[in-house]
Structure formats: C-alpha cells, structure tokens
C-alpha positions as CSV (number, residue, x, y, z in Angstrom):
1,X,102.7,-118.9,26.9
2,X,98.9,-117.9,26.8
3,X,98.2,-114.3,28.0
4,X,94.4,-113.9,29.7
5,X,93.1,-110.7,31.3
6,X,90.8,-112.3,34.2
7,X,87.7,-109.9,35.9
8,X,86.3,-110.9,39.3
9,X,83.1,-109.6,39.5
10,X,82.7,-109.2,43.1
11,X,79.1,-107.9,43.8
12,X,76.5,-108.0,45.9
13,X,73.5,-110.0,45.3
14,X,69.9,-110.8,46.7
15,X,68.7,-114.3,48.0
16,X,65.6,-115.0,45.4
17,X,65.7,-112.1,42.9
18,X,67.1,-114.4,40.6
19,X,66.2,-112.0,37.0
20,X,68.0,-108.7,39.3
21,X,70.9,-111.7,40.3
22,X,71.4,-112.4,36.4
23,X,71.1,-108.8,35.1
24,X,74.2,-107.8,37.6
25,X,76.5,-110.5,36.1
26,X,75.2,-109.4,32.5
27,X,75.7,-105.6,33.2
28,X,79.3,-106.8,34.8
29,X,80.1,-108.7,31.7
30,X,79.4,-106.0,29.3
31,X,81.8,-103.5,31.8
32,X,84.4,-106.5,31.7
33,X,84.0,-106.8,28.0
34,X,85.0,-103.2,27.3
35,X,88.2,-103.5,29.5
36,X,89.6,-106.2,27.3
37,X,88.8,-109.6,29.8
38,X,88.7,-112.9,28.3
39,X,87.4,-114.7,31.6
40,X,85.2,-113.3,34.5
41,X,84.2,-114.9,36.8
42,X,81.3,-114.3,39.7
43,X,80.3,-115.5,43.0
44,X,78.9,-119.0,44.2
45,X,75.1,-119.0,44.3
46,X,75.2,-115.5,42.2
47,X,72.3,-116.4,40.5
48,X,70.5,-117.6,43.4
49,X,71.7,-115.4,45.9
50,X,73.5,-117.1,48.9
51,X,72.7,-118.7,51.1
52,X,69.2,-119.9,50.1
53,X,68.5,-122.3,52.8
54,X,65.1,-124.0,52.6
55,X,64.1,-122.5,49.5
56,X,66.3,-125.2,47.9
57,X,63.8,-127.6,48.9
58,X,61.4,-126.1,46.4
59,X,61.3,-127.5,42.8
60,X,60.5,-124.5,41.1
61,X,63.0,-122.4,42.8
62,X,65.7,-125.1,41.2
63,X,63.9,-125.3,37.9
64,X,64.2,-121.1,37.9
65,X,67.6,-121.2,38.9
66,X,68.9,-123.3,36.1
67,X,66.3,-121.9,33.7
68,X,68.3,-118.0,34.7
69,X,71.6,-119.4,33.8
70,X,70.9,-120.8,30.8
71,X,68.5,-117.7,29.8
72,X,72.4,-116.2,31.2
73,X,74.0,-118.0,28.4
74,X,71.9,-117.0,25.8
75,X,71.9,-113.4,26.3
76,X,75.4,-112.8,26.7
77,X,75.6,-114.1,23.3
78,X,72.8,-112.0,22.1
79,X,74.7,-109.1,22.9
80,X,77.5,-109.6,21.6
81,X,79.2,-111.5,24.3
82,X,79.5,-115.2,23.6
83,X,82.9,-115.3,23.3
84,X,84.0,-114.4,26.6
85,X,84.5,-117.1,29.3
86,X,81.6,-116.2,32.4
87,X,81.5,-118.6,35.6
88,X,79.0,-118.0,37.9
89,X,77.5,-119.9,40.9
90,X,74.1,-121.1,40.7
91,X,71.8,-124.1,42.0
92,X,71.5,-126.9,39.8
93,X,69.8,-130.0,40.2
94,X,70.4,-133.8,38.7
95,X,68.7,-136.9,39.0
96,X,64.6,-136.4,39.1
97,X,62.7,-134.8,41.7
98,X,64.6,-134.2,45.1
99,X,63.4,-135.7,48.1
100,X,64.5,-134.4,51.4
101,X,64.0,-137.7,53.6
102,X,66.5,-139.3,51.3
103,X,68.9,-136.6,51.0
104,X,71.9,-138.5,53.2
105,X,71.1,-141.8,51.8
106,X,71.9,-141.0,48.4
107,X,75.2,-139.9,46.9
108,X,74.4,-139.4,43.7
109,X,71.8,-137.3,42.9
110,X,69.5,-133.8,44.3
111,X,70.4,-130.3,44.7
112,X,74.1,-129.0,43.7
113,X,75.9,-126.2,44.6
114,X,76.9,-125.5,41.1
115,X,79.2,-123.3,38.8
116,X,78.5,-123.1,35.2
117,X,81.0,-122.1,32.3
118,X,79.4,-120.3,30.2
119,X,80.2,-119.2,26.4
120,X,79.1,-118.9,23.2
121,X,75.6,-118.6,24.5
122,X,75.8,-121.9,26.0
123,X,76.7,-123.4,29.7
124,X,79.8,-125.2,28.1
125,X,80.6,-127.5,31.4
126,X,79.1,-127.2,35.0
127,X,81.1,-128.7,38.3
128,X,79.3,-129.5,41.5
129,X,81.1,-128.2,44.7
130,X,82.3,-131.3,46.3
131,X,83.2,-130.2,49.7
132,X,79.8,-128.8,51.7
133,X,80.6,-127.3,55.0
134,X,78.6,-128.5,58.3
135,X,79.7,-126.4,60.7
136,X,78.9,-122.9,62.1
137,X,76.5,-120.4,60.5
138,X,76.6,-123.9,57.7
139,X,74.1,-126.3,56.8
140,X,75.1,-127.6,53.4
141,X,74.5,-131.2,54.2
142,X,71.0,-130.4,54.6
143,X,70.8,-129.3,51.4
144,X,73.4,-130.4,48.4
145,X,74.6,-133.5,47.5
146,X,78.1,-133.2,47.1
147,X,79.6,-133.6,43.6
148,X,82.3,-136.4,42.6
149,X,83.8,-135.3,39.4
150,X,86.8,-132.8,38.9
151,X,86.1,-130.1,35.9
152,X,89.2,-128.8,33.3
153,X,87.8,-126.7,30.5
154,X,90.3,-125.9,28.1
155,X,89.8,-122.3,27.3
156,X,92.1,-120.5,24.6
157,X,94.6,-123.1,25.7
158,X,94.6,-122.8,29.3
159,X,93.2,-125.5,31.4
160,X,91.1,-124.0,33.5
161,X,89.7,-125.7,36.5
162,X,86.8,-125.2,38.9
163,X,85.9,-125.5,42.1
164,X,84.0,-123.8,44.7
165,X,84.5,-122.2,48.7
166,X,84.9,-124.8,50.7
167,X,86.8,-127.2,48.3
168,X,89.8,-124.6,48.7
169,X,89.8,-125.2,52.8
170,X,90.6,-129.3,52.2
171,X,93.8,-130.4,52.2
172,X,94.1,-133.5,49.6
173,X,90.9,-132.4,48.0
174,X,90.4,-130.6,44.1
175,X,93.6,-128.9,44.3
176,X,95.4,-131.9,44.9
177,X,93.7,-133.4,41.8
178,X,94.4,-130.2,40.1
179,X,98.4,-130.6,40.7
180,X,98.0,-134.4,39.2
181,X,95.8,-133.9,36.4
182,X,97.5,-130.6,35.1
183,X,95.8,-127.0,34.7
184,X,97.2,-124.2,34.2
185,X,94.5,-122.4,36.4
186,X,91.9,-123.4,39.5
187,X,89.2,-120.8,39.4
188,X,87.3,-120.8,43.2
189,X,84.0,-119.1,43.1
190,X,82.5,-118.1,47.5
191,X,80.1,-117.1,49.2
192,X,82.0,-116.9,52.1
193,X,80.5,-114.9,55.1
194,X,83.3,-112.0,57.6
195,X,84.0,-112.7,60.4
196,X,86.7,-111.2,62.9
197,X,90.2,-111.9,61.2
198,X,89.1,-114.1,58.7
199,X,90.9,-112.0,55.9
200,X,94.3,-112.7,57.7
201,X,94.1,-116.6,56.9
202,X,92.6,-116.3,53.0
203,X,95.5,-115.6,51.7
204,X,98.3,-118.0,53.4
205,X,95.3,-120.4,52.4
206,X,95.4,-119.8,48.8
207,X,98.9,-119.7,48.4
208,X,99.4,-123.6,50.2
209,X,96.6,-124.1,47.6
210,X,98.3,-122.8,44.7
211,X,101.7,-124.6,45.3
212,X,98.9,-127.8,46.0
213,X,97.4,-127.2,42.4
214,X,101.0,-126.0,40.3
215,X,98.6,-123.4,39.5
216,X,97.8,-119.8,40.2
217,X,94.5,-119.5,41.6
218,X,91.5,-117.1,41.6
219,X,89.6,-116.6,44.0
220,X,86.7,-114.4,44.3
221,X,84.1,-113.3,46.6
222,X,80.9,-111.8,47.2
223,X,80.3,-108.3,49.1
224,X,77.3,-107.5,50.6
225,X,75.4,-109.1,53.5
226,X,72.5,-111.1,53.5
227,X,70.0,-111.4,57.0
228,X,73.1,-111.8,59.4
229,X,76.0,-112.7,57.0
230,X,78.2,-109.5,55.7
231,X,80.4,-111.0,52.8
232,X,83.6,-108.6,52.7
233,X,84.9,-109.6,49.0
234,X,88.2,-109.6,50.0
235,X,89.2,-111.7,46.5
236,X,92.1,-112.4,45.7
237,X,94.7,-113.7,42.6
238,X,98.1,-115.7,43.4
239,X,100.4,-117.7,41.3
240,X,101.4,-120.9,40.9
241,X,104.6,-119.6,42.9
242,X,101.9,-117.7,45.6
243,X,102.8,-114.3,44.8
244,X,100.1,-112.3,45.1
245,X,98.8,-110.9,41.7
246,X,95.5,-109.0,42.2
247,X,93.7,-108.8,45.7
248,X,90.4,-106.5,46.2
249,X,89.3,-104.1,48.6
250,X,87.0,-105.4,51.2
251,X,83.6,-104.4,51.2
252,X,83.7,-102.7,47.5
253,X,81.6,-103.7,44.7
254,X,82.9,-104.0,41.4
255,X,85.4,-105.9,38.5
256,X,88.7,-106.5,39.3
257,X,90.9,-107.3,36.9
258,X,94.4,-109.3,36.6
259,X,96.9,-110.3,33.1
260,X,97.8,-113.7,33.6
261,X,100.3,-115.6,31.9
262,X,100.1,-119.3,32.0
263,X,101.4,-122.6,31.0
264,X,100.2,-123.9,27.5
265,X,97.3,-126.6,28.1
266,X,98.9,-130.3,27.6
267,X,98.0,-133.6,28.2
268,X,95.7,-134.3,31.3
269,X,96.9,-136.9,33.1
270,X,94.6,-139.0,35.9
271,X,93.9,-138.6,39.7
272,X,96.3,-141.5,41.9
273,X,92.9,-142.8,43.4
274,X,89.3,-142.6,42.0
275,X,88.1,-139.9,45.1
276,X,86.8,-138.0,41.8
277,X,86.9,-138.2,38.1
278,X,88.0,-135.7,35.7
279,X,86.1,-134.3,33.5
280,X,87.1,-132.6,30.3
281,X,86.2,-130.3,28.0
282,X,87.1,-128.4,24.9
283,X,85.8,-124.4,23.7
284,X,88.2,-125.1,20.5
285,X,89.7,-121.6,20.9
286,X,92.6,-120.4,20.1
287,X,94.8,-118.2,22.4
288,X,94.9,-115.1,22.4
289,X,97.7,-112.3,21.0
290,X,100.3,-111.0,23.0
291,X,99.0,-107.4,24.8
292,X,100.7,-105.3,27.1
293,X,100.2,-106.6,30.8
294,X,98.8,-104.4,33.4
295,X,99.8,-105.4,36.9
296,X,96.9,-106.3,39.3
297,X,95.6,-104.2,41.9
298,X,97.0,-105.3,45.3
299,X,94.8,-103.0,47.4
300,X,96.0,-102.5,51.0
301,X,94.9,-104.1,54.3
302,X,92.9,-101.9,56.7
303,X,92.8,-101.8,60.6
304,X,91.1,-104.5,62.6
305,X,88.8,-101.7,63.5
306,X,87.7,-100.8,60.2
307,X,86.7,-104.1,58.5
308,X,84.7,-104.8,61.8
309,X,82.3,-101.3,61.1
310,X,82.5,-102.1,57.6
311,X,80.8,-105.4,58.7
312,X,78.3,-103.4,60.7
313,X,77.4,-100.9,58.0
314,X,77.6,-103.4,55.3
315,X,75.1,-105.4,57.3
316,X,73.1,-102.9,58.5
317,X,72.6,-100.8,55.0
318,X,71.7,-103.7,53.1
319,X,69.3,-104.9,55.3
320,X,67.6,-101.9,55.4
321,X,67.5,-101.8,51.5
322,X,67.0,-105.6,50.6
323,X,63.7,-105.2,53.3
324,X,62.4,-102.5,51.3
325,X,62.9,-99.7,54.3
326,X,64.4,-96.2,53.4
327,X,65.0,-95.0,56.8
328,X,65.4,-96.5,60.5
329,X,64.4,-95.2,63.9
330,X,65.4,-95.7,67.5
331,X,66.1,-94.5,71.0
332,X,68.4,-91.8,71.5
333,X,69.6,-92.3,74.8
334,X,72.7,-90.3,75.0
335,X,74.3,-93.6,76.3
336,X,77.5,-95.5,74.0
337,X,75.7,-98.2,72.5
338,X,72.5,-96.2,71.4
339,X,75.3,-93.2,69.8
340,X,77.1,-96.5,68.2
341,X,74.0,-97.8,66.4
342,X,73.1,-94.4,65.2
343,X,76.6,-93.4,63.4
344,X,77.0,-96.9,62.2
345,X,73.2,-96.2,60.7
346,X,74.0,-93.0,59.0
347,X,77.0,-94.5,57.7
348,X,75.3,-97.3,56.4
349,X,71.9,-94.6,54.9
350,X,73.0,-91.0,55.6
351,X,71.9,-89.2,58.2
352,X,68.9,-87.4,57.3
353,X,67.6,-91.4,56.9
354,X,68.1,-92.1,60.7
355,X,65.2,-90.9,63.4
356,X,66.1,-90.6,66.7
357,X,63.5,-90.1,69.8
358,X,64.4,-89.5,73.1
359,X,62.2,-90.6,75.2
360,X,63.1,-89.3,78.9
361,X,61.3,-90.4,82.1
362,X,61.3,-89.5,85.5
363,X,64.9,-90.9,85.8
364,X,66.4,-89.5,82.8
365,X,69.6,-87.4,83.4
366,X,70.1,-83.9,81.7
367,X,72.9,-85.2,80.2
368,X,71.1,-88.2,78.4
369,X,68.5,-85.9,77.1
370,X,71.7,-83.4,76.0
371,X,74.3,-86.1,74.7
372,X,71.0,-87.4,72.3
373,X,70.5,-84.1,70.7
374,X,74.2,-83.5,70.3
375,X,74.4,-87.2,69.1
376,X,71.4,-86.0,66.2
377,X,73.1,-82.8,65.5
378,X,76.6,-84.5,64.6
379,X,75.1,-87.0,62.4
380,X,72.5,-84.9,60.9
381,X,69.8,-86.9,61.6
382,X,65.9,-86.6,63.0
383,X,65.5,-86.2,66.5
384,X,62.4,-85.6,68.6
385,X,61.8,-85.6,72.3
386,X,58.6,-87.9,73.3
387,X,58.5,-87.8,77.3
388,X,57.2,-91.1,78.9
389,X,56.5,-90.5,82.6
390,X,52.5,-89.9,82.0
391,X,52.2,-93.0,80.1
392,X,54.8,-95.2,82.4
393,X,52.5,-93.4,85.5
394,X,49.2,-95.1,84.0
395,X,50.7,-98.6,83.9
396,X,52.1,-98.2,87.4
397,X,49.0,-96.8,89.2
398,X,46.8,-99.4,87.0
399,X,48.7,-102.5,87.7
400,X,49.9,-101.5,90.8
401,X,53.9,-102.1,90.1
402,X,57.2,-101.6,91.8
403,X,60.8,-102.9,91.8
404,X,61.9,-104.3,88.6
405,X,57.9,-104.5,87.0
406,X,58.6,-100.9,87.4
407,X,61.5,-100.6,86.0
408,X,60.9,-102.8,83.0
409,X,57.4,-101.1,82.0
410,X,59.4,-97.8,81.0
411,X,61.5,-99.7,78.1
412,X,58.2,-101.5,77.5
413,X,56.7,-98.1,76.9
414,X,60.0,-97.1,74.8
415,X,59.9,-99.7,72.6
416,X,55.8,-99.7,72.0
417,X,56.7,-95.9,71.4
418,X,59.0,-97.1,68.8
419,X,57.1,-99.6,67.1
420,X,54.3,-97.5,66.9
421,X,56.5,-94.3,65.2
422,X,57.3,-97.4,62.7
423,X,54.2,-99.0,61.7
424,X,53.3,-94.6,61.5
425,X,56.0,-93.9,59.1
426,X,57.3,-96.7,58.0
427,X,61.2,-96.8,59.8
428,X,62.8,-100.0,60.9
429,X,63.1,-100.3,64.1
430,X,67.1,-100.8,65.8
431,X,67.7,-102.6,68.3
432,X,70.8,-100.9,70.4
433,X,71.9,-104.2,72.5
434,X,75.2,-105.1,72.4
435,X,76.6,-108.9,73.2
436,X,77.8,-108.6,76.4
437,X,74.2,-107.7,77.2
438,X,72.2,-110.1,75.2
439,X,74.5,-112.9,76.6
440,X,73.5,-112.2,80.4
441,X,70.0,-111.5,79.6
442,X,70.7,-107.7,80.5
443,X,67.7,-106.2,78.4
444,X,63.9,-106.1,78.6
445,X,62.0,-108.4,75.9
446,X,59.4,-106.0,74.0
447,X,61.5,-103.2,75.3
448,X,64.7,-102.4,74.6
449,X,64.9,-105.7,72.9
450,X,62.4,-104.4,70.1
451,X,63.1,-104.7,66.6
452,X,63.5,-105.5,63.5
453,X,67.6,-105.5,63.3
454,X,70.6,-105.3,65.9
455,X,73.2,-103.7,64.3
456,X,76.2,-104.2,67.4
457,X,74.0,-107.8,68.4
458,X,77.5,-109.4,68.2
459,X,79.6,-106.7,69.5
460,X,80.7,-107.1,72.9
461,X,80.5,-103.7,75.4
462,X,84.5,-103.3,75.6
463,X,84.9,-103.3,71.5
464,X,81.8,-100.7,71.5
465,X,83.8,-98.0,72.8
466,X,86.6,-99.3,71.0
467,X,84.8,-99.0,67.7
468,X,83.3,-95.6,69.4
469,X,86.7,-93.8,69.8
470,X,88.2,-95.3,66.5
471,X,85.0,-93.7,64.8
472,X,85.7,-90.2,66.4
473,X,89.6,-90.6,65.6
474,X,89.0,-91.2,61.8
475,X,85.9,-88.1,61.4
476,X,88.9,-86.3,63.2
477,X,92.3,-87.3,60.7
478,X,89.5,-86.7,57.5
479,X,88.5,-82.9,59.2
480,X,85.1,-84.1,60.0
481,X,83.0,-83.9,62.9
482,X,83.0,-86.8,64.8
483,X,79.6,-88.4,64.7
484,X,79.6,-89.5,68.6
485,X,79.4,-87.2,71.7
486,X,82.6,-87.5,73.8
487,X,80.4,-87.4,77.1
488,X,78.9,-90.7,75.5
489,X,81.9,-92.3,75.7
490,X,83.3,-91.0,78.9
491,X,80.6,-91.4,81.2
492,X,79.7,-94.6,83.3
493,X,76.8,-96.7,81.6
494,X,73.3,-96.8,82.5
495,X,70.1,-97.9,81.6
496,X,68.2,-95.2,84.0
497,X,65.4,-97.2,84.6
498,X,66.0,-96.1,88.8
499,X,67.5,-93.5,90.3
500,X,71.1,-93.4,90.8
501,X,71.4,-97.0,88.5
502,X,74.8,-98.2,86.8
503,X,75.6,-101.2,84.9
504,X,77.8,-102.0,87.3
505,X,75.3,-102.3,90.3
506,X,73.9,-105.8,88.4
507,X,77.4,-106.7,86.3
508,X,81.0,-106.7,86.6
509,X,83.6,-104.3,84.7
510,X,82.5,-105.0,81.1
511,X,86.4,-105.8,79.9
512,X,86.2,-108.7,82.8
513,X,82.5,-109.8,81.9
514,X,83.8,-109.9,78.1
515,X,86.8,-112.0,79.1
516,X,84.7,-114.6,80.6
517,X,82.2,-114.7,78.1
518,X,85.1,-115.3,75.2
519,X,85.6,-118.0,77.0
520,X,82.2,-119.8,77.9
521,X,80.4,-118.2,74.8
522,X,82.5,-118.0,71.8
523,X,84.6,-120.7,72.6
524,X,82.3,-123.4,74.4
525,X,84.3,-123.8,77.4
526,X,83.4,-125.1,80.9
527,X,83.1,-123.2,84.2
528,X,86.2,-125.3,85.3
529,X,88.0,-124.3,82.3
530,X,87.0,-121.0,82.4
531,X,88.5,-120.9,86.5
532,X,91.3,-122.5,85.5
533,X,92.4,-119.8,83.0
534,X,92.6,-117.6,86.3
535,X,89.0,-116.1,87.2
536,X,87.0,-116.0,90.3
537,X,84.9,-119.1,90.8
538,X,82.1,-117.3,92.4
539,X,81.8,-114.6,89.9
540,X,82.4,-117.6,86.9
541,X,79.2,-119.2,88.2
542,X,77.3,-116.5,88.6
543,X,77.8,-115.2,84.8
544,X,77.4,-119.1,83.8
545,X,73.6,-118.8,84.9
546,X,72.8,-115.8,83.8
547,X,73.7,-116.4,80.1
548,X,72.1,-120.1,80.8
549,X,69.1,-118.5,82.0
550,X,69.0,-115.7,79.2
551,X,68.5,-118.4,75.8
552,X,64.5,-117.5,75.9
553,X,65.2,-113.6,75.6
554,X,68.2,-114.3,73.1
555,X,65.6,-116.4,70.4
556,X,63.7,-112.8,70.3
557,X,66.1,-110.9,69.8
558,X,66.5,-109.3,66.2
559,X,69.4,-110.6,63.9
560,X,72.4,-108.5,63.8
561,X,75.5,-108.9,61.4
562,X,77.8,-111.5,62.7
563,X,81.5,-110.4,62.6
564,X,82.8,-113.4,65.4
565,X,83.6,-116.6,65.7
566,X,80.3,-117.7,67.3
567,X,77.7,-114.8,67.1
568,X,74.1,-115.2,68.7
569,X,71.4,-117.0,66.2
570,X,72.9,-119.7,63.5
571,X,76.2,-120.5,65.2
572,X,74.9,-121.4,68.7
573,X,71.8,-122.8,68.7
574,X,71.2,-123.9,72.8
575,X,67.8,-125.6,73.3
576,X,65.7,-123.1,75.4
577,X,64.0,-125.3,77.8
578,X,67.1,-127.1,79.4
579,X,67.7,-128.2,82.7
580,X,71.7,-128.8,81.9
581,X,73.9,-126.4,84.5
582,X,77.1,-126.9,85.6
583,X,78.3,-126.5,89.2
C-alpha cells in the first residue's frame, strides 16, 4: 500500500499581505521538504488571509490573489520544490467580472473560496468550497458562490480529495461523495475561528466524517487571530477507521507531520445523484518506497481554563502586532478586571511592553492605588501615578455637575488621560470591560469604554476571577510569581467613582447576573423563558432593559477576541434604534 509522510502547516497569517501570506507557506515547504513530506497542506484563505470580508468585492484584490498562487507554484519549483504536493487556500474567481447585485441570482460563477494543488511549479487542480456558512460571526453568502464539482487528484497513487471547513460540518455532503467515488484520502483545509468548547466536538466530527468518506482525513487549521477571531489550530489526522493519528497543539505555530498508509488508487466510481460532479486528475507519479514510519504527534488536551487565555493572549498579541503597535497602555486600577487585562497583556507582549497609569481621584482607596503598583511590580511592567482630582475639579466647577455627570466626568478624564499618553507615545489603548458589563451598559462611553481593543470584551465577571485565580495557580505550580495581586481578587468590586460605591449597589451578584445573561444574551431567549428556568421576574425585567437599553454604548465599544457562542460585534447584531421590549 502507498506510504506518504503528510505536514500541516498550521500558521498564522495576515488578512491582505498576500506576498508575507505566500512567503510563510514557501518557508514552510522548504522546512517540510527537509523532514522527508510528500504532501503539506495549509490553511483556507492562506494566501489571502481569512476572513477578507469586503475586500473580496475588489477585482484587483482577486486578480492578486490568484496571481500569488500561481507566482506560489512557480517558485516552489524554482527552488527545488516541484515535486512535493502543497494545498493551500486562496480566493479564486471564475466567470468575468463579479458583480455584487447578482451575487444570489447566479450559481455559477464570482468569487470562490478556493484550494489549489499545487506541483511541479503548476496549480495542478483547484476545488471551490461548496458548503459556505451563514450563520454567526459568517457571511459567506455575501461573498462566494458555492462550488458544484467534487476534486480527486491522484497523487503517487493515492486519491486524494479536497474539500474545505464547512464542507466537513454537512452530513450527505463531499464526504459522502468521497465514500462513493473512492479516495484513499479527503484533505480539509479551515479557517475556523475558537470559541468556548469547540475543540471537544472537532474530533467526534472528523471521525463520523472519516467512516462517511472510507477515508482517513486531514484536517488542518489556522492559529492566530485576526480583528476578533483567535484561530486555535487544533488540526487534527484520523483514519479511515477514526483513530486518531496526528493532532496539534492549540494555539502553536508550526508543521506537523503524520506517515500514512493508504489504499492503492483504483477506479473512481460516480456520485448516486448529480448534487456535484467529480472531477479527476492525474500528477503521473509513482509511489513512493517503503520508509520507516514515525507515529504522529497526539499532543494532549489542556484545561478549559487554558485554551480560553490562550484565546485572549492569542487575540490580544496579534492585534497588537498585525496594527503595527509595540506596546499597550491602560488604567491600573487595582480592581480584577483592570489586573486581568494587564497579565493577559504581558503574556501576550512581555511585560516591560505593557504601561500602566493609575490615575486616583478624590475617591480612590489606598488599596487601589497599592494593589496597581503591586499589580506593575509582578508583571514587570511601566507604571506611573497621574492624579485626576484638579482636572475632574475644573469640569465640575465649570459645568456645574453633580450625581452621575459627576461621576462619569472622572472616567471621562481617565480615558482622555489615556488616549492622550497614546497619541504621546504611541501605546494602544485597552479597554478593561468585561461582558457582564458591556451587556447592561455598566461603563462610561469615552471613558472607561476607550480604546482601541478589549481584551476580556467577551468574558463574563464570574469567569474573570476564574481565569484570575487559575492564572495565579499555574505562575504558582511553574515557581513563578503570580502576575495578579490577591487583594485584587478578594476584595468587593468597584468602580470608585463615589464614596463608599460597590457593583453591587447598581447590579446583582455577578454569578446570578451572568446566569441570566447566558440565557437572554448568548442564547436568545425570552424574559418568559428566562423566568421559567427559575429566576425572579422582577429582577429578569430589570436586566432585560438594561442590556436593551445598552446596544448604543455596545457599537462603541472596541473589538475584543470572541471565545463564546455569541460574543458582542459580528454574532449579535441588534439594531440600535428599537422600540421592541418585552413585558
């Protein structure tokens, strides 16, 4: 039976730098090359970078696109490459010039998500992903036009077939044409964005798909994030049986490699109904000799606590980097959520990279001022003290405020404080809200709502300290310091903006408020729903108009990495002037 040693090159790319995009894969090729691999194969929309949303619309973004892949092509040969196998995702085009207005009436021609096989300096076959998610943080309809034809290339006689993300999450779909027509192997390049949990169903997935197809499958991923998608990599090999062969570390860049051994190629025989037709073709290649197998790396599963701030430093690092900052800067409150953002930070770009500023007012507790230079001295980063009262005194003696215009011109001051130390020095500005918050509207717009990214946007309040103490508890077990003051963690929250104030004065307990916002946030249910699962009526209604009333102050909020279901931004999208509320 043929032998192949397969490389997943699961790396993180950049939406438009298509020649950086290209000269990755290359650079992986030539490592995958020195191991021995006959096949490697890269993420959908590599080339591209994914997702590209309305730059697909553009007819020299699609022209460069397919010009980079075939420029691909022809420099892997050039260096000595052309004989092994490269798939990589990429946006194609077919049909004449794409016109948006027409995009659902026509079937048959416009924008494709697209793989390419690549070899021998030439794209050998291409395949058009055929299922295009709607759904979600998804807008694929808006874009593609689906494909209709089923790809085998025979490859050192091994059928191998393509197919891309979603076309592994339909049942009936190319894996069922893949167990009728024969393969030996279904290759299945994604782009497919973390969320909470979502590792724990990939693999079941792939191995219904495999026993589907007859055929072992490979799927690999991207790592990475991109605006508020983290990709986690998390790719995986199984065979035709669903044992696992190979699966990857999440969040780690790199080739990973798996020895296959697979059923001869043979005759292809025909899909039962016309959904798709195959398509066929031939490298000529021989298979290759017998060599001694290496088993795959099957890398272990980490806690549900770890992939989530893996998300949130992913995110938050490559944001940083992919926006061209070095360094970020925020307040340093002393509070939970202010000493989360700041160790997930210097996670994400070292500590002496993060600025913290304390900016204390007439409210300010001694703690908060001492928990905030503890906070800095853990992490190693920045810290500076700017006091506000004078300048908070001029607005309120100017304009004559009290009561909550008061209270909201001190995190106005904060956050003009901030921006200002950033346009200065160049930082990005965090933004320390947390979900729970931003879902009731419990922050001030151009103050503590300021910023250019969120990192715990779509974290609710009772996970922060989760994430908070299971951050401690692992600097602890690896004989570190742990980056986040106990005090921060213990003590009541407050946003000190009067004297004597506690979250709880304008919220309930956090683990109850995040109970009911599962519910009527994340998973769209009505107050009656939400009463009937055993909450107070009163107190259901009351959080079901503040989160109504909050959409405004939620569309100006930064993005954040999204690591649930239904995060804040792509997945919801509530219109902002709405009358709709339910009694």
């Amino acid at each position: 039976m043929p032998q192949l040693r397969l490389a997943l090159g699961q790396i993180d790319v950049t939406v438009g730098d298509l020649t950086g995009n290209a000269a990755a894969v290359l650079s992986r090729t030539r490592e995958a090359a020195a191991a021995g691999a006959h096949l490697v194969a890269f993420p959908e929309m590599a080339i591209t970078g994914y997702p590209p949303e309305d730059l697909v619309f553009r007819e020299s973004f699609r022209a460069a696109s397919r010009a980079a892949v075939e420029k691909l092509a022809a420099d892997l040969a050039a260096e000595g490459l052309g004989d092994i196998a490269v798939i990589v995702g990429y946006l194609d085009e077919d049909g004449g010039p794409h016109n948006p207005a027409t995009l659902y009436l026509d079937d048959r021609a416009g924008p494709r998500d697209a793989a390419a096989f690549c070899l021998g300096g030439q794209i050998v076959a291409t395949y058009f992903k055929h299922h295009l998610q709607n759904y979600g943080v998804f807008d694929e309809a808006r874009y593609f036009v689906r494909g209709d034809r089923f790809t085998v290339v025979r490859y050192r006689d091994v059928d191998v077939a393509l197919t891309i993300c979603e076309d592994i999450w339909q049942d009936d779909g190319p894996f069922a044409i893949a167990g009728e027509v024969g393969v030996g192997l279904v290759v299945n390049i994604n782009g497919s964005p973390y969320e909470r949990n979502k590792d724990d169903v990939r693999l079941p997935l792939l191995q219904r798909r495999a026993r589907e197809a007859k055929a072992a499958v490979a799927y690999v991923n991207m790592v990475g994030a991109q605006d508020e998608l983290v990709f986690d990599g998390d790719s995986i090999v199984v065979g035709a049986d669903g044992s696992v062969i190979a699966r990857t570390p999440q969040y780690v860049e790199g080739l990973f490699y798996a020895d296959l051994t697979l059923p001869g190629a043979g005759a292809l025989g025909q899909p039962s109904n016309t959904r798709m037709r195959v398509e066929h073709h031939d490298t000529g290649l021989a298979a290759v000799a017998p060599y001694p197998a290496v088993p795959g790396e099957v890398a272990e599963r980490i806690s549900d606590e770890a992939e989530i701030w893996g998300a949130l430093v992913t995110g938050t690092r490559d944001y940083v980097g992919k926006n061209g900052f070095r360094s970020v800067v925020f307040g340093m409150s002393g509070g939970i959520d202010s000493s989360v953002v700041a160790a997930i930070a210097a996670d994400a770009i070292g500590g002496t990279n993060v600025y913290g500023v304390s900016m204390p007012s007439d409210y300010s507790s001694e703690h908060s001022k001492s928990d905030a230079a503890d906070l800095a001295a853990r992490i190693g980063a920045n810290f500076r003290v700017v006091p506000i009262a004078p300048m908070v005194a001029d607005f309120v003696e100017t304009l004559k405020l009290t009561g909550l215009a008061e209270e909201n011109v001190q995190a106005r001051v904060r956050g003009t404080t901030l921006m200002a130390l950033s346009n200065a020095e160049g930082h990005l500005v965090l933004a320390p809200g947390n979900k729970s918050e931003l879902a009731v509207g419990y922050s001030t717009i151009y103050g503590d709502a300021v910023g250019g990214f969120g990192p715990i946007k779509d974290v609710p309040k009772s996970l922060v300290w989760q994430l908070a103490r299971w951050r401690n508890a692992e600097a602890e077990a690896r004989g570190e310091t742990p980056p986040i003051p106990p005090n921060s963690i213990e003590k009541p929250p407050s946003a000190e903006l009067r004297p004597g104030q506690l979250d709880t004065d304008s919220l309930p307990d956090y683990a109850l408020l995040d109970a009911i916002l599962a519910l009527y946030v994340d998973g769209d249910a009505g107050i009656a729903e939400v009463v009937a699962a055993g909450y107070d009526p009163e107190l259901v209604g009351r959080i079901a108009r503040m989160v109504d009333a909050a959409e405004w102050k939620r569309r100006q909020y930064p993005l954040g990495p999204k690591i649930s279901f239904k995060s804040f931004g792509r997945d919801r999208r509530l219109p902002v002037s709405n009358r709709w509320r339910e009694e």
